[in-house]
Backbone bond lengths (Angstrom), bond angles and torsions (degrees), N, CA, C in turn:
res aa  C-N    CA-C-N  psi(-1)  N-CA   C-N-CA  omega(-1)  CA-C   N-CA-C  phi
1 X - - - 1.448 - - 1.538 111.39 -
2 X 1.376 113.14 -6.76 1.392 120.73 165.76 1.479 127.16 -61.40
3 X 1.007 109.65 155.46 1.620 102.36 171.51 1.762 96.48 -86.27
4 X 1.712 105.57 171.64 1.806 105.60 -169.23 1.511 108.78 -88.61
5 X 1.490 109.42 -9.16 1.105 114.72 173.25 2.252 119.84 -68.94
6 X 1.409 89.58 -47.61 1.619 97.44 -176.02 1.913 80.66 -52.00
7 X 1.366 96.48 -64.82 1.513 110.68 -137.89 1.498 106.50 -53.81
8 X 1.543 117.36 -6.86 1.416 122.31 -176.11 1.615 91.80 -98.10
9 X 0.984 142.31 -22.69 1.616 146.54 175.07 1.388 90.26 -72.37
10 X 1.158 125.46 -64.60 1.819 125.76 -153.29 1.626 86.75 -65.23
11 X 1.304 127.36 -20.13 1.728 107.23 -162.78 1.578 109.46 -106.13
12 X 1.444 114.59 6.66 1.654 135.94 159.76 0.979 106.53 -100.05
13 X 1.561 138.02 2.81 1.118 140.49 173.73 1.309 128.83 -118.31
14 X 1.494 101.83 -23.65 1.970 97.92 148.25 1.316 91.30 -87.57
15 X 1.231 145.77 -69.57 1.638 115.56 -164.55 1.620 120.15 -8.13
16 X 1.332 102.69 -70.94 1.498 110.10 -176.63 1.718 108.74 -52.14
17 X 1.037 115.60 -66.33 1.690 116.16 171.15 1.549 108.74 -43.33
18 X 1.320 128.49 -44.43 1.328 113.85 177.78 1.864 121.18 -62.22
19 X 1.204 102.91 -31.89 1.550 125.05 -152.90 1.884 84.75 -86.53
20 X 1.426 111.27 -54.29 1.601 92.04 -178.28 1.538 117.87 -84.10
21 X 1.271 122.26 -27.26 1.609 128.88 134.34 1.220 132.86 2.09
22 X 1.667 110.81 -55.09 1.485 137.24 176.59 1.711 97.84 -97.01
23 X 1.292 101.71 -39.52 2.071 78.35 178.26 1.778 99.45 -71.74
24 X 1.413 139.40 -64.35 1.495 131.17 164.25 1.409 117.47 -18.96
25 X 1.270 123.65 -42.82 1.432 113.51 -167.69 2.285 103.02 -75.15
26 X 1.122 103.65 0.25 1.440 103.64 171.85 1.804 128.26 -85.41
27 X 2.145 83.73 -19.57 1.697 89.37 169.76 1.366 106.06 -101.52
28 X 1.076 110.48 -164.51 1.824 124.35 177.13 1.259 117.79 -84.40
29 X 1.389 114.75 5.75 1.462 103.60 -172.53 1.877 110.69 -77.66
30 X 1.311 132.66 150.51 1.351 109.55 -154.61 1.953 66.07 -133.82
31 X 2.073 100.03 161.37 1.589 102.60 -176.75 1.102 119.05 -59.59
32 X 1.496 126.61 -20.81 1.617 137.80 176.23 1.330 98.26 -69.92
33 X 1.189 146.89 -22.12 1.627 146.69 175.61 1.871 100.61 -80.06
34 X 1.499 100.45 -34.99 1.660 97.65 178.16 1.303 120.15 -79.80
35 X 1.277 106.14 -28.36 1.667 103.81 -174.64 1.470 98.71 -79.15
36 X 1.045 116.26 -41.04 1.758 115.93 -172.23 1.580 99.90 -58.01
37 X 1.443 127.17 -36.09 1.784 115.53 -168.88 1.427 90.49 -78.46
38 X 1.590 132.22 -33.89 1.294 121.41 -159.45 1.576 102.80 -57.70
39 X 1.767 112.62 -54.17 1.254 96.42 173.47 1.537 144.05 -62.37
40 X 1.794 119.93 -18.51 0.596 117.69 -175.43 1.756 113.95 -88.95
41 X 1.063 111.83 3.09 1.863 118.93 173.76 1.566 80.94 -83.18
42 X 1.538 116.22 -75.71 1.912 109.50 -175.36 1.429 107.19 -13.83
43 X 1.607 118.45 -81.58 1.226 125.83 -168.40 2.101 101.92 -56.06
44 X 1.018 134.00 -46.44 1.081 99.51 -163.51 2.057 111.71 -86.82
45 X 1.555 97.98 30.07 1.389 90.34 177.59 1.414 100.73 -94.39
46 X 0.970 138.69 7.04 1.569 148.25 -151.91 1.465 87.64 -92.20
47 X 1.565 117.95 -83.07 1.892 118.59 171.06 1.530 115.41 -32.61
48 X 1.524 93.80 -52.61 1.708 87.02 -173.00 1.526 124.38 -58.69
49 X 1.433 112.87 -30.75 1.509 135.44 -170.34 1.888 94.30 -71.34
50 X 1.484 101.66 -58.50 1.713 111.61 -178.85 2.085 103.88 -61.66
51 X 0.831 118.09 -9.09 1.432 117.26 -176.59 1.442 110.33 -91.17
52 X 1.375 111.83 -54.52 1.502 135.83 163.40 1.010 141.00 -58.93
53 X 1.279 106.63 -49.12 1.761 114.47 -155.56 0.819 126.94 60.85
54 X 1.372 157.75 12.65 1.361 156.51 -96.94 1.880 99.89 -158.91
55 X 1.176 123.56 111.03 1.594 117.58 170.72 1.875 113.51 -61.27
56 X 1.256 104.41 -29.50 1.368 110.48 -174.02 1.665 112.90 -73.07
57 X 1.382 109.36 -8.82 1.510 116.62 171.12 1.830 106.94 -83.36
58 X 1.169 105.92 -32.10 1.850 109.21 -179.02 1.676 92.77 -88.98
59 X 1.386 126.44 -19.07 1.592 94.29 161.49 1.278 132.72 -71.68
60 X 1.312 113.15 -39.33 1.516 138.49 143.91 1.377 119.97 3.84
61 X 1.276 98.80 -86.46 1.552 121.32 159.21 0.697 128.94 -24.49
62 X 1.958 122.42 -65.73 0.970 155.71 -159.96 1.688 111.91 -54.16
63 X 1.686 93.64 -60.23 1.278 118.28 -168.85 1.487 106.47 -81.10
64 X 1.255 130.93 -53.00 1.341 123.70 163.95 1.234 119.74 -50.19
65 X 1.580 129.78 -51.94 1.471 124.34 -159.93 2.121 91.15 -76.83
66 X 1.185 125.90 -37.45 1.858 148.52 179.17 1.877 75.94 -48.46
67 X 1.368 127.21 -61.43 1.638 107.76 -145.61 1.221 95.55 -84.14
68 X 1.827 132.96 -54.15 1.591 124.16 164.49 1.324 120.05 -29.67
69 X 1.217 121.15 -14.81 1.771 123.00 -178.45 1.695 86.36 -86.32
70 X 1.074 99.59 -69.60 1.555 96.81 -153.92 1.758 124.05 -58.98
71 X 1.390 89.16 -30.90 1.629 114.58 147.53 2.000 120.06 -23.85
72 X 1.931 71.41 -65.06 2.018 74.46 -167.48 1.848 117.45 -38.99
73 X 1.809 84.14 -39.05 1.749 93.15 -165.19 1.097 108.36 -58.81
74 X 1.184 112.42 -79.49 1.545 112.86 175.81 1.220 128.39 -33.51
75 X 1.119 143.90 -34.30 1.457 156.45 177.35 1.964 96.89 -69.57
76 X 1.225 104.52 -46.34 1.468 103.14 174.32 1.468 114.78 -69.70
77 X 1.039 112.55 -39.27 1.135 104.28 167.90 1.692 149.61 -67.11
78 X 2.049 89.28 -36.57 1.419 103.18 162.00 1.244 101.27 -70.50
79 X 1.411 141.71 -81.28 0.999 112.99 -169.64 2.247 152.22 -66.31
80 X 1.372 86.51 19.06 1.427 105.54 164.18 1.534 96.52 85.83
81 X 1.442 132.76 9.85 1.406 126.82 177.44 1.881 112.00 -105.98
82 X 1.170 95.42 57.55 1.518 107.22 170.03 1.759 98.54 -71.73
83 X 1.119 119.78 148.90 1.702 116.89 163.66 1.335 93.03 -166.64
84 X 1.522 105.01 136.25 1.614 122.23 151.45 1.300 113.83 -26.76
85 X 1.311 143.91 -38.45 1.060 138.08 -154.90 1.865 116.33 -106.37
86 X 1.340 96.43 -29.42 1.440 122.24 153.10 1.453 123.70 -68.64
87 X 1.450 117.20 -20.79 1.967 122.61 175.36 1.490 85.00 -111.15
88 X 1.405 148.94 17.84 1.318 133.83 167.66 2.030 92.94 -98.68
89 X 1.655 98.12 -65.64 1.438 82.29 166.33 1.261 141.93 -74.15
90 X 1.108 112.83 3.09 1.834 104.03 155.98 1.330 120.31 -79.07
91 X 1.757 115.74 -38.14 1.424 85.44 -170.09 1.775 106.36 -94.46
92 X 1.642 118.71 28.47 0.890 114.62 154.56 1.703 131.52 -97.56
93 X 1.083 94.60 -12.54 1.521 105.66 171.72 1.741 113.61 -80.05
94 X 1.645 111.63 -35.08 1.298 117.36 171.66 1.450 116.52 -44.34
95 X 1.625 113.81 -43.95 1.494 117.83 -153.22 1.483 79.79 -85.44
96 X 1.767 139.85 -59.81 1.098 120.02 -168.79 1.876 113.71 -58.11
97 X 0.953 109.79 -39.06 1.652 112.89 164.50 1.386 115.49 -23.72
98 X 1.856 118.72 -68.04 1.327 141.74 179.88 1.336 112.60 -60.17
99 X 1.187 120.92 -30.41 1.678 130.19 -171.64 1.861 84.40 -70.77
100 X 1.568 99.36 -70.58 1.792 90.44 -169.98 1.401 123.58 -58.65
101 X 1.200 116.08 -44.01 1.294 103.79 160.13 1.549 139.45 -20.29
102 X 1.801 94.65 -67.08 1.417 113.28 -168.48 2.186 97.07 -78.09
103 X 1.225 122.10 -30.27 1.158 150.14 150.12 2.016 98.07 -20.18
104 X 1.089 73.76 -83.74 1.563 91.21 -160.59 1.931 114.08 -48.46
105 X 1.438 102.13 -28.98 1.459 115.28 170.15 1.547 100.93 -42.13
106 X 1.080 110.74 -53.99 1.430 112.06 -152.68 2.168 109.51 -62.63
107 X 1.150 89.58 -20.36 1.772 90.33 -178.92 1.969 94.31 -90.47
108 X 1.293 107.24 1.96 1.544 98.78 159.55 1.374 115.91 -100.18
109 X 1.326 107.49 20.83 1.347 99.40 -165.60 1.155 145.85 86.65
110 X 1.689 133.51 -11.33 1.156 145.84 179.36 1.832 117.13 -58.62
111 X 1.210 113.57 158.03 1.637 92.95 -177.44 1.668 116.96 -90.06
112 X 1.492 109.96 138.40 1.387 124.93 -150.72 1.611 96.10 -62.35
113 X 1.512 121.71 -41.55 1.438 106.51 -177.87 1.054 120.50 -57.34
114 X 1.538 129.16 -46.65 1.170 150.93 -155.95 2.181 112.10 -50.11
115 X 1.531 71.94 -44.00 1.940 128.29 -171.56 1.707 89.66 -64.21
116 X 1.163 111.88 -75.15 1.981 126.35 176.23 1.135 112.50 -52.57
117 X 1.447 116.32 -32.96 2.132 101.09 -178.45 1.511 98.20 -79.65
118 X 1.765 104.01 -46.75 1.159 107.34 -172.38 1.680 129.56 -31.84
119 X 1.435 96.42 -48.51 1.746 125.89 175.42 1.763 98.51 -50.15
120 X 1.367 86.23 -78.63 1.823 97.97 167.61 1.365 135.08 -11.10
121 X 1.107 95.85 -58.31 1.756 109.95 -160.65 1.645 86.99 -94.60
122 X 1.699 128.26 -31.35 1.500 108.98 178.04 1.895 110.87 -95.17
123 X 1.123 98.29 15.74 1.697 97.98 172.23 1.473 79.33 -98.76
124 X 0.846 155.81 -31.41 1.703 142.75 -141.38 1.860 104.72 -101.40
125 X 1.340 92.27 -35.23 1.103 104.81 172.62 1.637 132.51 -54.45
126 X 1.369 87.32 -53.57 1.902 116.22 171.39 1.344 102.51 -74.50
127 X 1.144 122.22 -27.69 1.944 114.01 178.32 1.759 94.52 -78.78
128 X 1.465 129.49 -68.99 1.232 125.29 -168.67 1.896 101.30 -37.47
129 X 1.609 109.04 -31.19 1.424 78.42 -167.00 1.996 101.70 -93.17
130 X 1.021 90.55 -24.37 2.151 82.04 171.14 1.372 101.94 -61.10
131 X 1.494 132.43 -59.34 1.379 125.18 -175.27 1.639 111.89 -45.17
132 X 1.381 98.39 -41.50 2.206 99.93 -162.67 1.725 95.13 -72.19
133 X 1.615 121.68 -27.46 1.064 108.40 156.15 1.602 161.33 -60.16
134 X 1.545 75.25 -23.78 1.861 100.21 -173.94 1.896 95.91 -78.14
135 X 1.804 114.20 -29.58 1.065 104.02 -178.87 1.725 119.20 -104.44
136 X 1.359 109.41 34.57 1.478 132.04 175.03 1.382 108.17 74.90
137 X 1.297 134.11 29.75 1.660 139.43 164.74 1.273 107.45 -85.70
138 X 1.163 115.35 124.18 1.628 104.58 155.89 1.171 100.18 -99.22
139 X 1.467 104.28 164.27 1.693 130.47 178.22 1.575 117.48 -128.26
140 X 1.019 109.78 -29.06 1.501 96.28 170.26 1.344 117.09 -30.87
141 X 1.676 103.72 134.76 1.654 118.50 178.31 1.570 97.31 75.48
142 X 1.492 119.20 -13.23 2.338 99.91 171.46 1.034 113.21 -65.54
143 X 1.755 137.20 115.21 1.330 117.71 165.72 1.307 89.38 127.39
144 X 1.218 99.74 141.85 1.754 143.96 158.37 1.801 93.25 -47.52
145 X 1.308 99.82 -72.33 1.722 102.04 -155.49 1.571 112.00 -114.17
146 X 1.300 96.94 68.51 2.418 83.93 162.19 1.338 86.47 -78.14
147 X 1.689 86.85 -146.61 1.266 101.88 -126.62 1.263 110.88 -85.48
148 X 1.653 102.40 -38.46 1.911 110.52 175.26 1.677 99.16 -54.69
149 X 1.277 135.69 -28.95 1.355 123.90 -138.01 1.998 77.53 -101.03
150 X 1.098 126.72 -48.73 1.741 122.90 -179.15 1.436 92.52 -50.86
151 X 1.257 132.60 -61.78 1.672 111.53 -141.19 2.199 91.67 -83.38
152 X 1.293 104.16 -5.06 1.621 102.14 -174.00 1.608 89.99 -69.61
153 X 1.481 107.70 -36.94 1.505 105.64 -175.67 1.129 124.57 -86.79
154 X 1.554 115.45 -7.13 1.536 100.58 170.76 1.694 112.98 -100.55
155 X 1.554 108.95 -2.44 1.153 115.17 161.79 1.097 120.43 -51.32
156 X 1.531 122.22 -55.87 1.698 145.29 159.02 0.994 141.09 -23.13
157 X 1.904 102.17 -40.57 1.453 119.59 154.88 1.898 116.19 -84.80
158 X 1.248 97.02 -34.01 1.432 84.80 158.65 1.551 131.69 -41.42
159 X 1.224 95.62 -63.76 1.912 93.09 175.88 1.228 111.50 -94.68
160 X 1.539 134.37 42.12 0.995 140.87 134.69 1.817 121.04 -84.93
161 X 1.121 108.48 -35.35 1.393 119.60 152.16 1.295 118.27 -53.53
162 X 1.233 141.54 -37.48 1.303 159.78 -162.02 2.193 95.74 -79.56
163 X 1.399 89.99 -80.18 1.663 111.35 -155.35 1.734 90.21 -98.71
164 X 0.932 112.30 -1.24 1.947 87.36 179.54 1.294 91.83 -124.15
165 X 1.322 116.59 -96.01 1.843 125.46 -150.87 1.551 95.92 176.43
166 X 1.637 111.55 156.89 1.282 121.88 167.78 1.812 122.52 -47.20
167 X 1.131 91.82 -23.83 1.876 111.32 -156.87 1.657 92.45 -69.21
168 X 1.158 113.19 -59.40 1.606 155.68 -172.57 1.842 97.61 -52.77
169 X 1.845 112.19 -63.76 1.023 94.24 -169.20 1.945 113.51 -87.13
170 X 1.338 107.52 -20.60 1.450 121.10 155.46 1.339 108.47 -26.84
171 X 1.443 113.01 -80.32 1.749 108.65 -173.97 1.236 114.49 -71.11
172 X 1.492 123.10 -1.86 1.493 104.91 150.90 1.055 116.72 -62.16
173 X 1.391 117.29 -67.30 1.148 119.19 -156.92 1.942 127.92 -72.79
174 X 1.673 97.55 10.22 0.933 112.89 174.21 1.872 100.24 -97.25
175 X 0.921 116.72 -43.23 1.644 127.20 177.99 1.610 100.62 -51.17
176 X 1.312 103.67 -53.01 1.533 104.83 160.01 1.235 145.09 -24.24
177 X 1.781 96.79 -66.93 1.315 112.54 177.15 1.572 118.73 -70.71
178 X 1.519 117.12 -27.34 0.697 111.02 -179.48 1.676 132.79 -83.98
179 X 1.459 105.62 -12.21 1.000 120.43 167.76 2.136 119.44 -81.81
180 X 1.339 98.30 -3.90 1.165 118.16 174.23 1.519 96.48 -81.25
181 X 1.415 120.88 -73.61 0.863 121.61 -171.65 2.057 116.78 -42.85
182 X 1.362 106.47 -33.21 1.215 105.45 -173.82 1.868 101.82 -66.47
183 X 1.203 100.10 -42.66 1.614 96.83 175.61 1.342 116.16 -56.22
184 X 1.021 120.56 -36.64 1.656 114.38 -174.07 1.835 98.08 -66.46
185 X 1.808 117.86 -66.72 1.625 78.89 156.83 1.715 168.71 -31.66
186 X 1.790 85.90 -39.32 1.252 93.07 172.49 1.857 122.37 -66.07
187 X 1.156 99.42 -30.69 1.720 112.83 165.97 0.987 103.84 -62.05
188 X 1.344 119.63 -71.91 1.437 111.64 -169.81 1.530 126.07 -47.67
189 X 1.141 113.39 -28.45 1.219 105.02 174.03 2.004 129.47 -86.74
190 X 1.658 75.14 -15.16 1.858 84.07 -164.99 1.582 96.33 -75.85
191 X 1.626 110.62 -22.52 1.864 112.92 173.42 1.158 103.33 -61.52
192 X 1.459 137.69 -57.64 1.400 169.51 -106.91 1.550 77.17 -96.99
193 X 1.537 143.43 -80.83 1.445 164.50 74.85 1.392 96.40 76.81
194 X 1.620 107.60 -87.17 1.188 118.93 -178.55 1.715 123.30 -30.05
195 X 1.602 90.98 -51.29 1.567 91.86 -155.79 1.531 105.34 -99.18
């Protein structure tokens, strides 16, 4: 449901995650060691952001704590330690991940509602797709906005804070939300469909 353009970016982009994936899988670090740093770069962008002010510190974050996520999988996978209990805590650490992230805007100043649907409409999002799963739908690729495509956008407002003005990164992040919000329909209905 992608266009060939994202989808030729997303496929130079597990390359790279696979390729350092396979150099990691030679030390001890196991994906439960990755998901745990992912959150803890999240959490320590919170001081750094309050020290600074700076949007280019929550890209930072973003993108480092975004590649340790994507890391974990693959690493679980190359090395044959996939477990239920390991895809329960990732995609629970993701949503707390996204909370700080989208969280953390707000000590840059962004507007707090904007910030709350935003949250909203991408918790709703990630439930339509655990729920469409529990009832044999997959969703991968439904929607305008998972998950790489939200944090690409709150990256966006990040350095819109930076190089434009509040005004500037505001209606991003309202263009955002609202295009979030359209995804949570579009799921909803393609389950709706499904079943």
């Amino acid at each position: 449901m992608k266009n060939a353009l994202l989808n030729k970016f997303r496929s130079k982009i597990e390359f790279l995650i696979n390729t350092v994936a396979t150099s990691i899988s030679k030390t001890h670090l196991t994906p439960n060691t990755l998901t745990f740093l992912s959150l803890l770069i999240s959490l320590l962008g919170i001081p750094l952001v309050l020290l600074t002010r700076r949007g280019l510190i929550l890209v930072a974050v973003i993108v480092i704590s975004g590649f340790l996520d994507a890391l974990d999988g693959a690493l679980a996978r190359i090395t044959g330690m996939s477990t239920l209990k390991g895809a329960l805590l990732d995609s629970f650490i993701d949503r707390i991940c996204e909370a700080i992230y989208a969280l953390t805007l707000l000590l840059l100043g962004v507007n707090i509602y904007a910030t709350l649907v935003f949250l909203a409409f991408s918790f709703l999002v990630s439930y339509l797709r655990a729920r469409g799963e529990t009832l044999g739908v997959t969703l991968s690729g439904v929607g305008l906005m998972e998950r790489a495509e939200r944090l690409i956008g709150l990256i966006l407002v990040s350095i819109m804070v930076d190089i434009a003005d509040l005004l500037v990164a505001n209606t991003m992040l309202a263009l955002i939300t609202f295009l979030t919000g359209v995804t949570v329909i579009q799921r909803f209905l393609y389950i709706w469909r499904q079943l």
